[in-house]
Predicted model as a PDB file, atoms N, CA, C, CB and O in Angstrom, pLDDT in the B-factor column:
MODEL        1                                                                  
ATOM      1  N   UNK A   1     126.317  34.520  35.537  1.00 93.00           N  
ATOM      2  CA  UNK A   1     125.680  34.099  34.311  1.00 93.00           C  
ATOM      3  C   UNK A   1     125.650  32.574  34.292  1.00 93.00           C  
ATOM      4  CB  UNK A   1     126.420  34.669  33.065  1.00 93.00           C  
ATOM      5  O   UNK A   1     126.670  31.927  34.530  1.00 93.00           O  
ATOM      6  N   UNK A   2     124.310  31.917  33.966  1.00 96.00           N  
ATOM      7  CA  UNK A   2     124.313  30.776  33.795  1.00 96.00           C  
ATOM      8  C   UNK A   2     125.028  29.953  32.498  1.00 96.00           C  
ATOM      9  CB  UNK A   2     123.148  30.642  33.926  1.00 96.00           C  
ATOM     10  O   UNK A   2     124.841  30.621  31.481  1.00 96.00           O  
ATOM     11  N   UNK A   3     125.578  29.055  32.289  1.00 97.00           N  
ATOM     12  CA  UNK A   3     126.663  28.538  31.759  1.00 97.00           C  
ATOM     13  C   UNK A   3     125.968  26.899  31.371  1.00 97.00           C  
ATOM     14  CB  UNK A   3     128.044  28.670  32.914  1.00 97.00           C  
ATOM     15  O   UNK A   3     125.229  26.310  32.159  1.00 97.00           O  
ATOM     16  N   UNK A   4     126.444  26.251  29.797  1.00 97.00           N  
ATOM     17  CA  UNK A   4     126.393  24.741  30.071  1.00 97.00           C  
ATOM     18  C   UNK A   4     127.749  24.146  29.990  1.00 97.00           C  
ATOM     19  CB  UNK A   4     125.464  23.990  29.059  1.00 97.00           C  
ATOM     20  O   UNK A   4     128.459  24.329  29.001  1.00 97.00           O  
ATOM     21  N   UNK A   5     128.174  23.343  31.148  1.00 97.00           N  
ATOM     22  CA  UNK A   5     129.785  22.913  30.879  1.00 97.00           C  
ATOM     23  C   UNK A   5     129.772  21.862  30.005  1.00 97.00           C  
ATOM     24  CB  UNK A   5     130.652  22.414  32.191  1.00 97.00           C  
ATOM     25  O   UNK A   5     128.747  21.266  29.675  1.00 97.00           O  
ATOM     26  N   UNK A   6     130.966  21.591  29.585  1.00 97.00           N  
ATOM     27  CA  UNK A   6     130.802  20.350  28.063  1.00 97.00           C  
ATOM     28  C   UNK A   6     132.424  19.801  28.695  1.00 97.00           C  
ATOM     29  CB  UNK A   6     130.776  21.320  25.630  1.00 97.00           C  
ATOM     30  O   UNK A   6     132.796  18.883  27.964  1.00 97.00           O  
ATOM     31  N   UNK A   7     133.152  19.997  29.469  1.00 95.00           N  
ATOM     32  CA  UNK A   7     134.367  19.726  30.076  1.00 95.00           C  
ATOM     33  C   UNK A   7     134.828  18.337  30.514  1.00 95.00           C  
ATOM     34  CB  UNK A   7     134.384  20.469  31.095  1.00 95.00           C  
ATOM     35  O   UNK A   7     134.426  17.251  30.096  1.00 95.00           O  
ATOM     36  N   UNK A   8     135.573  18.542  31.259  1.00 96.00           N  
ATOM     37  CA  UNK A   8     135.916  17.040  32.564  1.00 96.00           C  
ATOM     38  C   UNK A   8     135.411  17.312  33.415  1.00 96.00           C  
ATOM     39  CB  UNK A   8     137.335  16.592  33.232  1.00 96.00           C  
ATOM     40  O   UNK A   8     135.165  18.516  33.494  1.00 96.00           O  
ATOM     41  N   UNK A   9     134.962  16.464  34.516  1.00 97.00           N  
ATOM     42  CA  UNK A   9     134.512  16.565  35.924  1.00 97.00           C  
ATOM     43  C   UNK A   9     135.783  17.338  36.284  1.00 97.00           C  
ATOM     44  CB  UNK A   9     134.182  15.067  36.806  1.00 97.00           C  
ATOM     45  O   UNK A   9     136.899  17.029  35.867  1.00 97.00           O  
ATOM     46  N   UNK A  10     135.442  18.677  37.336  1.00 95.00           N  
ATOM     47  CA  UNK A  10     136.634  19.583  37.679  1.00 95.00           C  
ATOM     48  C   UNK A  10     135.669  20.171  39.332  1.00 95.00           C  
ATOM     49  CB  UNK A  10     137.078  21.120  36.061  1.00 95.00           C  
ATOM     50  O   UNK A  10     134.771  19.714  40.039  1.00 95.00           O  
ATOM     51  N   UNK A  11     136.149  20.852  39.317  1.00 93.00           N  
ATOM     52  CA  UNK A  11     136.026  22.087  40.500  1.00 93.00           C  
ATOM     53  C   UNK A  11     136.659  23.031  40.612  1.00 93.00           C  
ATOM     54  CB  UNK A  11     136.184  21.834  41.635  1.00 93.00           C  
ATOM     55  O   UNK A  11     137.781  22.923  40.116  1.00 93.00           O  
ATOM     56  N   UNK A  12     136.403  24.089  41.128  1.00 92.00           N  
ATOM     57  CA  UNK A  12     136.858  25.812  41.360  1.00 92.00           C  
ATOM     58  C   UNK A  12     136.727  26.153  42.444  1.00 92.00           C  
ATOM     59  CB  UNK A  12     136.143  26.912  40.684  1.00 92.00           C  
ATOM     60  O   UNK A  12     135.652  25.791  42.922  1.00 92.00           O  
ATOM     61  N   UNK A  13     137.748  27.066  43.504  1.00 93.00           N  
ATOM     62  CA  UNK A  13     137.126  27.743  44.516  1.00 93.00           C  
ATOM     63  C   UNK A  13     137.644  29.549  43.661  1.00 93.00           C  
ATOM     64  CB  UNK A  13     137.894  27.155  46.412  1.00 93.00           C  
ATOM     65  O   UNK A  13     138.769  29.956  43.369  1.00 93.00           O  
ATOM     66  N   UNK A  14     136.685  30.026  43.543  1.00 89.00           N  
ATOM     67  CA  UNK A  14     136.467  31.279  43.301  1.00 89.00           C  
ATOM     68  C   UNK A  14     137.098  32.164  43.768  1.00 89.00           C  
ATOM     69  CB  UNK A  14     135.538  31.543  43.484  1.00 89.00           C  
ATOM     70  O   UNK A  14     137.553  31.763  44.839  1.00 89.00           O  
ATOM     71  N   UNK A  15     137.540  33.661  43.475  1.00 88.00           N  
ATOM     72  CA  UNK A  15     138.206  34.158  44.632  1.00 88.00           C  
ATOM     73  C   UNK A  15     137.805  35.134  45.969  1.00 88.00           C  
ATOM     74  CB  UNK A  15     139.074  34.702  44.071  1.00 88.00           C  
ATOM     75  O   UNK A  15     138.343  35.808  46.847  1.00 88.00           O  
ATOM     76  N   UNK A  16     136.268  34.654  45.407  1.00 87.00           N  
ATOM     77  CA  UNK A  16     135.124  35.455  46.680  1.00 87.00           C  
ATOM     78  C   UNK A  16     134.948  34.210  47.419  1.00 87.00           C  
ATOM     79  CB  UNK A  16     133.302  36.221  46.091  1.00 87.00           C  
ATOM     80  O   UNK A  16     133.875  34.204  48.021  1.00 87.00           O  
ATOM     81  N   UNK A  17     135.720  33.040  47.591  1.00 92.00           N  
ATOM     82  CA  UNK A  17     135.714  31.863  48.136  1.00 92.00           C  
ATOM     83  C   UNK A  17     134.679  30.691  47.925  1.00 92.00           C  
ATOM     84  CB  UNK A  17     135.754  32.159  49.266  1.00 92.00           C  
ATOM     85  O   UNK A  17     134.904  29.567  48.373  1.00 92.00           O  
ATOM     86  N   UNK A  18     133.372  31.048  47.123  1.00 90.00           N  
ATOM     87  CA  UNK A  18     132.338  30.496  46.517  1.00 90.00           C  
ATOM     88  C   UNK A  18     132.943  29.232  45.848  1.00 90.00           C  
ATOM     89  CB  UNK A  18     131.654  31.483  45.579  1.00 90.00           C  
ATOM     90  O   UNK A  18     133.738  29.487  44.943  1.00 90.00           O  
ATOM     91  N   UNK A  19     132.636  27.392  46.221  1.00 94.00           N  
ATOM     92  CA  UNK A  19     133.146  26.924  45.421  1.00 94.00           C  
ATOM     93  C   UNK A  19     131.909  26.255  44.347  1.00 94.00           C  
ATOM     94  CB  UNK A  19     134.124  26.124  46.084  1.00 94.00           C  
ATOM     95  O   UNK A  19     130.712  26.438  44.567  1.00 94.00           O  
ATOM     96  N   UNK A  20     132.447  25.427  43.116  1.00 94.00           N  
ATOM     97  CA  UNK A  20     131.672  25.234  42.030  1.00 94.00           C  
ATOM     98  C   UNK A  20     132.154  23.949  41.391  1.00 94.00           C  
ATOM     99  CB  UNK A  20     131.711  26.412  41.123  1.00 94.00           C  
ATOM    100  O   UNK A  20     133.206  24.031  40.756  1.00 94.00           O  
ATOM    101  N   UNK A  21     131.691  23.050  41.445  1.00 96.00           N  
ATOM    102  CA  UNK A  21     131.876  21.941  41.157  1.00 96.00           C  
ATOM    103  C   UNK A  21     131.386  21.236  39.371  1.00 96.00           C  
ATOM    104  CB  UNK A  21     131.211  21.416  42.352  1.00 96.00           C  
ATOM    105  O   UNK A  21     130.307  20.657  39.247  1.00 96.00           O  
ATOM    106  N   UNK A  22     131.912  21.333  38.702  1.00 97.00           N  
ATOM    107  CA  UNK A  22     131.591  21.181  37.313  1.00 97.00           C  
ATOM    108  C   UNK A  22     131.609  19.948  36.928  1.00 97.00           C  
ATOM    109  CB  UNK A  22     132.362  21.849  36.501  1.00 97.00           C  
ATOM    110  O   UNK A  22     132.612  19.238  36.993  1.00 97.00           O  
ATOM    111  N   UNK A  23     130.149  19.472  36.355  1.00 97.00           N  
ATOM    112  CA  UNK A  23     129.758  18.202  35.771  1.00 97.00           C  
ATOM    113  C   UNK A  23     129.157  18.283  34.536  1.00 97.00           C  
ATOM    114  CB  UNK A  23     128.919  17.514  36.569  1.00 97.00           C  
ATOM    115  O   UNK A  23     128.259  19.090  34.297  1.00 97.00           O  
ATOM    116  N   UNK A  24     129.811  17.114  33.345  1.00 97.00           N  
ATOM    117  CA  UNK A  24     130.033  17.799  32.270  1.00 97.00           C  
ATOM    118  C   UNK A  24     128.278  17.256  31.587  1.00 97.00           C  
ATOM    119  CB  UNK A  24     131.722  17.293  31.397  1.00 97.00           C  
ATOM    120  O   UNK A  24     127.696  16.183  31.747  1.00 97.00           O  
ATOM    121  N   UNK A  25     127.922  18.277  30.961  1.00 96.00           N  
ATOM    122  CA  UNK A  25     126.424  18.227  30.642  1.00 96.00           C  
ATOM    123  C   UNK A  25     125.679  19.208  31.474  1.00 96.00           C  
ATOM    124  CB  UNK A  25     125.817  16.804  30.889  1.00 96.00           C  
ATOM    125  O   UNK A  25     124.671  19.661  30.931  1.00 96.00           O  
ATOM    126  N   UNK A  26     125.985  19.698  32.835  1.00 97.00           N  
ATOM    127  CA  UNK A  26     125.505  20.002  34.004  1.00 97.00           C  
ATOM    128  C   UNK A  26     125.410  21.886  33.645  1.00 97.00           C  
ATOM    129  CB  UNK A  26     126.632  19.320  35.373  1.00 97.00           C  
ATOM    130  O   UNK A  26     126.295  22.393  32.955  1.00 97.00           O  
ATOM    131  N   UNK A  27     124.506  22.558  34.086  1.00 96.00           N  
ATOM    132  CA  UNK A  27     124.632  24.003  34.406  1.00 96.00           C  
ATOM    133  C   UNK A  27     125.206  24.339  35.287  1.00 96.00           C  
ATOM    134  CB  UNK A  27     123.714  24.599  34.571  1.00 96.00           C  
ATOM    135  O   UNK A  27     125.138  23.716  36.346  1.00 96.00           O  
ATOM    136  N   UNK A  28     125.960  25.431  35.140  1.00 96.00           N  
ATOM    137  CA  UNK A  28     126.640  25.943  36.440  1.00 96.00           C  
ATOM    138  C   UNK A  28     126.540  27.639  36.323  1.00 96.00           C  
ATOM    139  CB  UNK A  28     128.399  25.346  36.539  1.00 96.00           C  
ATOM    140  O   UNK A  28     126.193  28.239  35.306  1.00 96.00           O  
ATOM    141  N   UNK A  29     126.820  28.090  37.256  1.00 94.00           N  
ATOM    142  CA  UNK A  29     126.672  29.862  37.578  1.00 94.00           C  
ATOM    143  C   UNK A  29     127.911  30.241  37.685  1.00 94.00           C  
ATOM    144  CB  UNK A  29     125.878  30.421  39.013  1.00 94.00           C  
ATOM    145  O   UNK A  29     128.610  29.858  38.624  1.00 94.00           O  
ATOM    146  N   UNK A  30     128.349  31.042  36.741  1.00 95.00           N  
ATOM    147  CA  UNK A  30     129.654  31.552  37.027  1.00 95.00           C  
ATOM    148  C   UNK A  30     129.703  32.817  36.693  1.00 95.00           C  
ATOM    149  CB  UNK A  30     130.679  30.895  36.422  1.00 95.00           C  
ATOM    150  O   UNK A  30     128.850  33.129  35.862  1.00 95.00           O  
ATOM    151  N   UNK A  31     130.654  33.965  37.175  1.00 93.00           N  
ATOM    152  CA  UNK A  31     130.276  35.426  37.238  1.00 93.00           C  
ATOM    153  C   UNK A  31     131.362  35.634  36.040  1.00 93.00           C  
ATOM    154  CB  UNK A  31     130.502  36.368  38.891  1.00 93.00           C  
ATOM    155  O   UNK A  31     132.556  35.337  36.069  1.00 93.00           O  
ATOM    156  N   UNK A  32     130.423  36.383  34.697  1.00 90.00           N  
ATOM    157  CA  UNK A  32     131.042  36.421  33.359  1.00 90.00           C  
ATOM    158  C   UNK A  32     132.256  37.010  33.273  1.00 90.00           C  
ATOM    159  CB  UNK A  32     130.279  37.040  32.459  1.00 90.00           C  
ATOM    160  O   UNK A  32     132.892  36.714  32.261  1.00 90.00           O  
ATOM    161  N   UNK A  33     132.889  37.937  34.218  1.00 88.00           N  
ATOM    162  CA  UNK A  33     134.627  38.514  33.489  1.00 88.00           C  
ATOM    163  C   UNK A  33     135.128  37.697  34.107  1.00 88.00           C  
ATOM    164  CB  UNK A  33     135.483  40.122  33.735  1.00 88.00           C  
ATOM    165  O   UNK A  33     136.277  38.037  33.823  1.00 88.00           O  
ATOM    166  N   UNK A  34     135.344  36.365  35.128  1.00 90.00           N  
ATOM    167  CA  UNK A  34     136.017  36.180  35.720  1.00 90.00           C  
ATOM    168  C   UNK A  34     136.993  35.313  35.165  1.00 90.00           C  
ATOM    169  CB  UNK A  34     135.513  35.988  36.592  1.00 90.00           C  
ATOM    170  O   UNK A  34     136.654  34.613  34.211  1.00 90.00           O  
ATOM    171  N   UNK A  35     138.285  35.239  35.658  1.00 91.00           N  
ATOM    172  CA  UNK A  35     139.300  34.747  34.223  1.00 91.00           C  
ATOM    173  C   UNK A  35     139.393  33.511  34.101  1.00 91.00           C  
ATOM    174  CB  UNK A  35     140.826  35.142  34.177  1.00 91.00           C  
ATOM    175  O   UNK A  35     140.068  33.063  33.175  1.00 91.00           O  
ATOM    176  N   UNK A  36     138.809  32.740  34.909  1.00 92.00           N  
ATOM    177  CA  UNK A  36     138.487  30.811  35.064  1.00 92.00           C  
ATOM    178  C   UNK A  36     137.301  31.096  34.225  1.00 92.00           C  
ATOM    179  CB  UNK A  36     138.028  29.825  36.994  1.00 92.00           C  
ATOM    180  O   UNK A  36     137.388  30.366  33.237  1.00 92.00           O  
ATOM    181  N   UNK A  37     136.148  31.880  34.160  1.00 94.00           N  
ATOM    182  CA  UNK A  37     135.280  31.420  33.149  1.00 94.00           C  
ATOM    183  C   UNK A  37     135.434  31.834  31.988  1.00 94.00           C  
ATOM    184  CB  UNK A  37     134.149  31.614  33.371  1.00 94.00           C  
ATOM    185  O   UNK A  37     134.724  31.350  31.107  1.00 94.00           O  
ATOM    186  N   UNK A  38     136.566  33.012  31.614  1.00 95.00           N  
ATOM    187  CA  UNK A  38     136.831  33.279  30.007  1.00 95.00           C  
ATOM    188  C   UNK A  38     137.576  32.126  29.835  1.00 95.00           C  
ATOM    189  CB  UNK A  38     137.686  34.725  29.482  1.00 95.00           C  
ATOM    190  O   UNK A  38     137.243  31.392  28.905  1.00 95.00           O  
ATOM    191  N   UNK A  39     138.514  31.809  30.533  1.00 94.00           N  
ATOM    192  CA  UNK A  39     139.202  30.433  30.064  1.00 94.00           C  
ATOM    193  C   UNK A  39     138.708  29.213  29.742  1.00 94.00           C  
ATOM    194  CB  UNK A  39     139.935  30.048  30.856  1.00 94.00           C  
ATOM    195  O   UNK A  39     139.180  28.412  28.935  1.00 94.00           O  
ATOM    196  N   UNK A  40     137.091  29.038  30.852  1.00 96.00           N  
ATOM    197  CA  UNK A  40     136.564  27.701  30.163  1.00 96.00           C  
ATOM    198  C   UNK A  40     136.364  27.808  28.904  1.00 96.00           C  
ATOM    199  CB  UNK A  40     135.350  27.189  30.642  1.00 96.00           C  
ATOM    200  O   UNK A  40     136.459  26.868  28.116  1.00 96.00           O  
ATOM    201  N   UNK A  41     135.920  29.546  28.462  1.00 96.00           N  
ATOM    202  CA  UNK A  41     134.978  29.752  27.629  1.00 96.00           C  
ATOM    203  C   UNK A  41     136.186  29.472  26.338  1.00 96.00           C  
ATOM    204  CB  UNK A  41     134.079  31.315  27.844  1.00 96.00           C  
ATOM    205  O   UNK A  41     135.920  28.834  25.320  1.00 96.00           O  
ATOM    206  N   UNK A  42     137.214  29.943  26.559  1.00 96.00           N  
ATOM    207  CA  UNK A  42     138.305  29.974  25.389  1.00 96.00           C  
ATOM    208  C   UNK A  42     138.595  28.339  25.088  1.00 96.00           C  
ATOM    209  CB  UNK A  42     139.889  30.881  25.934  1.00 96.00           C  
ATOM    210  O   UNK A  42     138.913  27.959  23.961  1.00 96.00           O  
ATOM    211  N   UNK A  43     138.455  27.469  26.165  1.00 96.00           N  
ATOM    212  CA  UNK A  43     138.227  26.099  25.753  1.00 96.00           C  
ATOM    213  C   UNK A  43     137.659  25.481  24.915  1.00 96.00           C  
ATOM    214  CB  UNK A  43     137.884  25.630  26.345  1.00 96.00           C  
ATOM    215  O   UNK A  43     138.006  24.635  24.090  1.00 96.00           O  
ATOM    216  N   UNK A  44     136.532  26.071  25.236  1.00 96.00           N  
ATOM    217  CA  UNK A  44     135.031  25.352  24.386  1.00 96.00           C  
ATOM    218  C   UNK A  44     134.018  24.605  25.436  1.00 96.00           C  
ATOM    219  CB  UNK A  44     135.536  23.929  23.105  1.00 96.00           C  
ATOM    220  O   UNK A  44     133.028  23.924  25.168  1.00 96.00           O  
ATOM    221  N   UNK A  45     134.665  24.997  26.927  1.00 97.00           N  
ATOM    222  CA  UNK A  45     133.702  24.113  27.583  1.00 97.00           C  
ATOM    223  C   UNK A  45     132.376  24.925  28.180  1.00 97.00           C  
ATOM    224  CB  UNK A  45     134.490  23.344  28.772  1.00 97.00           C  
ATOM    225  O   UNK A  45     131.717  24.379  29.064  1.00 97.00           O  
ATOM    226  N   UNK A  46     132.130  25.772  27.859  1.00 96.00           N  
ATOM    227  CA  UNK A  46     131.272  26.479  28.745  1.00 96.00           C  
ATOM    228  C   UNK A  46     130.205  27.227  27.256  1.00 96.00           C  
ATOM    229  CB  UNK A  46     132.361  27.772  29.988  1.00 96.00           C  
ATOM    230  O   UNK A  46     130.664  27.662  26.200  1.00 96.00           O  
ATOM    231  N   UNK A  47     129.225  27.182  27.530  1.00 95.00           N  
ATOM    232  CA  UNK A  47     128.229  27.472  26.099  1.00 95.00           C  
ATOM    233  C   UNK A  47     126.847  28.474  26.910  1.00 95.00           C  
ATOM    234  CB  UNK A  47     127.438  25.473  25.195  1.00 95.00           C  
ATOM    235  O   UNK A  47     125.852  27.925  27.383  1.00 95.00           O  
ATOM    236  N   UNK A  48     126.958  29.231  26.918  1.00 95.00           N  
ATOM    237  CA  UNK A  48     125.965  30.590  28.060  1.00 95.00           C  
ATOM    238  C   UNK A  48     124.657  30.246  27.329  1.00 95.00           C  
ATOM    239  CB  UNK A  48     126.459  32.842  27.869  1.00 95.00           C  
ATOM    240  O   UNK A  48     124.464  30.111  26.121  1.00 95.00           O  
ATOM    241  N   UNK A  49     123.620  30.114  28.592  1.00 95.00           N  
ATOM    242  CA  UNK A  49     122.386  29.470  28.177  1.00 95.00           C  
ATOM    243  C   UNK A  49     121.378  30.737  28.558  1.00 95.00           C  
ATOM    244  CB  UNK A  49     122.066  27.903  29.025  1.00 95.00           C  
ATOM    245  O   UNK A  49     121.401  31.553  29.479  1.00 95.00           O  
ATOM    246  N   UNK A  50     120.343  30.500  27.252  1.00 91.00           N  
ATOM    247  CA  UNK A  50     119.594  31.893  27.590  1.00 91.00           C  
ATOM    248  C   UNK A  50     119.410  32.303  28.844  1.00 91.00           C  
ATOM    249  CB  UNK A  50     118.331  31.951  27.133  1.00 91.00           C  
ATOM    250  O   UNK A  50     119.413  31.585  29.843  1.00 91.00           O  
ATOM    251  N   UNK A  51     119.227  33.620  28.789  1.00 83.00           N  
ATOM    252  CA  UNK A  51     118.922  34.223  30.000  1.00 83.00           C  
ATOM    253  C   UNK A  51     116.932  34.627  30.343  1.00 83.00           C  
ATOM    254  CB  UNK A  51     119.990  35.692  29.876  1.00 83.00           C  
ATOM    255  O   UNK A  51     116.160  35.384  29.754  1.00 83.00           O  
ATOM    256  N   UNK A  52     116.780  33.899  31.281  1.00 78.00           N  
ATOM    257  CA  UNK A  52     114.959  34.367  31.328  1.00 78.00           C  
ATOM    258  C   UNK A  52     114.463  35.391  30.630  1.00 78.00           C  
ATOM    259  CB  UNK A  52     114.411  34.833  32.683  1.00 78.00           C  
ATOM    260  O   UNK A  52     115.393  36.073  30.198  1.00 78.00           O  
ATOM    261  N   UNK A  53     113.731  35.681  30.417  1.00 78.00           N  
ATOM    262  CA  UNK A  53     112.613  36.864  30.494  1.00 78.00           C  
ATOM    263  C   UNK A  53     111.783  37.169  31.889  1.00 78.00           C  
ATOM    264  CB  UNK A  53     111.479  36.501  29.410  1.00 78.00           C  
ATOM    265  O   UNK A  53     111.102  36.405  32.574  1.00 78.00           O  
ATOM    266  N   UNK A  54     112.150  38.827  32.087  1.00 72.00           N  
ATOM    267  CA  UNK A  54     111.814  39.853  33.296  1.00 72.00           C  
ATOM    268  C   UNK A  54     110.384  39.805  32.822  1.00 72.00           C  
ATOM    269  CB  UNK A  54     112.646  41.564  33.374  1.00 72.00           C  
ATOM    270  O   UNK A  54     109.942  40.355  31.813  1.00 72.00           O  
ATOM    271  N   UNK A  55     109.835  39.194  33.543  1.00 68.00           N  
ATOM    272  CA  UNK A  55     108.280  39.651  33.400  1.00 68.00           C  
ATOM    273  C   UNK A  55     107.476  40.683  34.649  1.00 68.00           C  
ATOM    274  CB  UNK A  55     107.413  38.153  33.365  1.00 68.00           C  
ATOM    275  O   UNK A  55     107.454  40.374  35.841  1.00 68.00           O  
ATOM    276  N   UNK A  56     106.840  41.959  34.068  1.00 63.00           N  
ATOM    277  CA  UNK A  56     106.346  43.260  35.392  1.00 63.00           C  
ATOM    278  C   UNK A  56     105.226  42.258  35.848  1.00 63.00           C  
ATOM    279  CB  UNK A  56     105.553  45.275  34.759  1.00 63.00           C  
ATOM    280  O   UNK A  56     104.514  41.411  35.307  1.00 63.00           O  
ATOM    281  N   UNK A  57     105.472  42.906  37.448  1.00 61.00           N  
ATOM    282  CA  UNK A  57     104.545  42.652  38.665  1.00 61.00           C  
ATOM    283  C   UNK A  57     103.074  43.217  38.555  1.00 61.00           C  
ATOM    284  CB  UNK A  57     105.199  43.304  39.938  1.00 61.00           C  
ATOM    285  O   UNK A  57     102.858  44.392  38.258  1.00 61.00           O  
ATOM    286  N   UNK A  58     102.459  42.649  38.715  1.00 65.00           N  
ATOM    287  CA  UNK A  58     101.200  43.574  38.398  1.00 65.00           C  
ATOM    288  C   UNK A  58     100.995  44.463  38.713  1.00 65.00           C  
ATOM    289  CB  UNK A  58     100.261  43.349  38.589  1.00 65.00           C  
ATOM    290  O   UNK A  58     101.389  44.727  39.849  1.00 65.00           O  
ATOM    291  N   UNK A  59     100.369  45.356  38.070  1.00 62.00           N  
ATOM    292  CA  UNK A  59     100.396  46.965  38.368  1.00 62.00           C  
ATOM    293  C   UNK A  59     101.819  47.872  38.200  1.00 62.00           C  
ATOM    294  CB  UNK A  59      99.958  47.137  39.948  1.00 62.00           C  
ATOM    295  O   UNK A  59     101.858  48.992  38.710  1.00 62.00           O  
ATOM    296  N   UNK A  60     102.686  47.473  37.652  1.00 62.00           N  
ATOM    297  CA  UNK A  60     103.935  47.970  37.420  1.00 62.00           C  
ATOM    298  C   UNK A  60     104.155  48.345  36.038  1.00 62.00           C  
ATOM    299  CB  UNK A  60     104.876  47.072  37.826  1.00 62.00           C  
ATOM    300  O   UNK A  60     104.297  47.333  35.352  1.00 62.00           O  
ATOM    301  N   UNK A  61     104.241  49.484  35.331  1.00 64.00           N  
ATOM    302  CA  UNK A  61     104.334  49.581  34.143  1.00 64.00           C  
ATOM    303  C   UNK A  61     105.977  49.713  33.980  1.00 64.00           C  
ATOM    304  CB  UNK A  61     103.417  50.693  33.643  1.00 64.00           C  
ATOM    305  O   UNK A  61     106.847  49.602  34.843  1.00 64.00           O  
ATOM    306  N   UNK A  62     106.125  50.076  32.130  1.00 61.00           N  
ATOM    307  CA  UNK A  62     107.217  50.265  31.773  1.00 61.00           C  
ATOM    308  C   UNK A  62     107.564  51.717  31.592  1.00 61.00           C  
ATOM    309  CB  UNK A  62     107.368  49.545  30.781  1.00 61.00           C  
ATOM    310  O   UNK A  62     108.449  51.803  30.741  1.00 61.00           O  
ATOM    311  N   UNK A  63     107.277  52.663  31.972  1.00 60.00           N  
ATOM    312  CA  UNK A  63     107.617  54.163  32.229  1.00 60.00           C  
ATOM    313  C   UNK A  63     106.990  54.994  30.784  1.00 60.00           C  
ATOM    314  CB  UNK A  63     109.535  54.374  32.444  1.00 60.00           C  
ATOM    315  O   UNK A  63     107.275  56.106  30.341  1.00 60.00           O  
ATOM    316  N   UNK A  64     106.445  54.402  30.500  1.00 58.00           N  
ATOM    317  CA  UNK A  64     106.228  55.149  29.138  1.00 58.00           C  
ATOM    318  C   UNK A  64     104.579  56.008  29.502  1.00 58.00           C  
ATOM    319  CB  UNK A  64     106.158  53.756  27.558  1.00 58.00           C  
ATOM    320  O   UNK A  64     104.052  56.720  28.648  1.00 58.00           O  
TER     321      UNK A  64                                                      
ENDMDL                                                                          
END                                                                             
């Protein structure tokens, strides 16, 4: 889930080894249960930024 950090300049190595470097103002991707990002979130540093809109491929309906 995309994320806006509001923090200190920091960094993370993940425990799928993925690392993430956090700059404060900056977006970052972080995978939502993971317990470094409930914790930013319990901070106040991390603020989840909309998520797109799925738009169908042409010729692809919605099942109806």
């Amino acid at each position: 889930m995309k994320y806006r950090y509001s923090g200190p300049l920091s960094g993370v190595t993940l425990d799928n080894g993925d690392e993430v470097m956090l700059h404060p103002g900056a977006e970052v991707d972080l995978p939502e249960g993971h317990d470094y990002t409930q914790t930013l979130q319990a901070l106040g540093h991390l603020t989840p930024l909309p998520q797109p809109k799925t738009t169908k491929a042409k010729g692809e309906t919605d099942g109806r």
